[in-house]
C-alpha positions in Angstrom: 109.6 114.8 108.7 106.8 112.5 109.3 103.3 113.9 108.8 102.2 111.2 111.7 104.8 112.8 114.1 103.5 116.5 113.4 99.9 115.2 114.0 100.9 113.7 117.1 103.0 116.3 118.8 100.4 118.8 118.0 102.7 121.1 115.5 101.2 124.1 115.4 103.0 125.4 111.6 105.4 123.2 109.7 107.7 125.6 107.8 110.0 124.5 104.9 111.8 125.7 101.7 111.6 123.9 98.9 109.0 120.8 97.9 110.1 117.2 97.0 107.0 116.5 94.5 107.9 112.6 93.8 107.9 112.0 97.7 107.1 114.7 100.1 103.7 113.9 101.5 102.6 117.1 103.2 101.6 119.0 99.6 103.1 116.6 97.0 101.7 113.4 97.2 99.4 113.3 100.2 96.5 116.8 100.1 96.1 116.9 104.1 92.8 118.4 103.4 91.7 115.2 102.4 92.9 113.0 105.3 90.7 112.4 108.5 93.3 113.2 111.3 92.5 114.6 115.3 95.0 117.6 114.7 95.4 119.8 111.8 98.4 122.2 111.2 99.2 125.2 108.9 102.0 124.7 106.4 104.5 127.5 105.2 106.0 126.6 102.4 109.2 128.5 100.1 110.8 129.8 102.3 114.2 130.6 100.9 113.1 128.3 98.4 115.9 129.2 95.7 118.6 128.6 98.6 117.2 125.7 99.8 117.3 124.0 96.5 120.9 125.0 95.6 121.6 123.3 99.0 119.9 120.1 98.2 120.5 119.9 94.6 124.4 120.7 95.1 124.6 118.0 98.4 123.2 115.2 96.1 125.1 116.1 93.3 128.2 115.5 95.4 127.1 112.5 96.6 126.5 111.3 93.1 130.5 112.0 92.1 131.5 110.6 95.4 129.7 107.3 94.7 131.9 107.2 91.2 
């Protein structure tokens, strides 16, 4: 989701399970903490982490053998 769209709908908590370190802004690549925005929110991350990344890792794994 987009950080900008959070800030500016006034999220209160952004929850999610598993991190995306090479681009998922909110605690990979950008440190909110850092940025000057008009709205800060709290972040819950893990949450069923383990599941979540068997889901993601096993969706782009098939779309890797459906591409061959």
């Amino acid at each position: 989701m987009c950080v900008g769209v959070m800030i500016h709908a006034r999220v209160e908590c952004f929850v999610y399970g598993v991190s995306e370190p090479k681009f998922g802004a909110v605690e990979s690549i950008l440190n909110l903490e850092e940025v000057r925005v008009p709205h800060r929110f709290g972040v819950l991350s893990g949450v069923l982490e383990h599941d979540c990344r068997k889901l993601m890792q096993d969706f782009f794994k098939y779309r890797r053998d459906e591409m061959m």
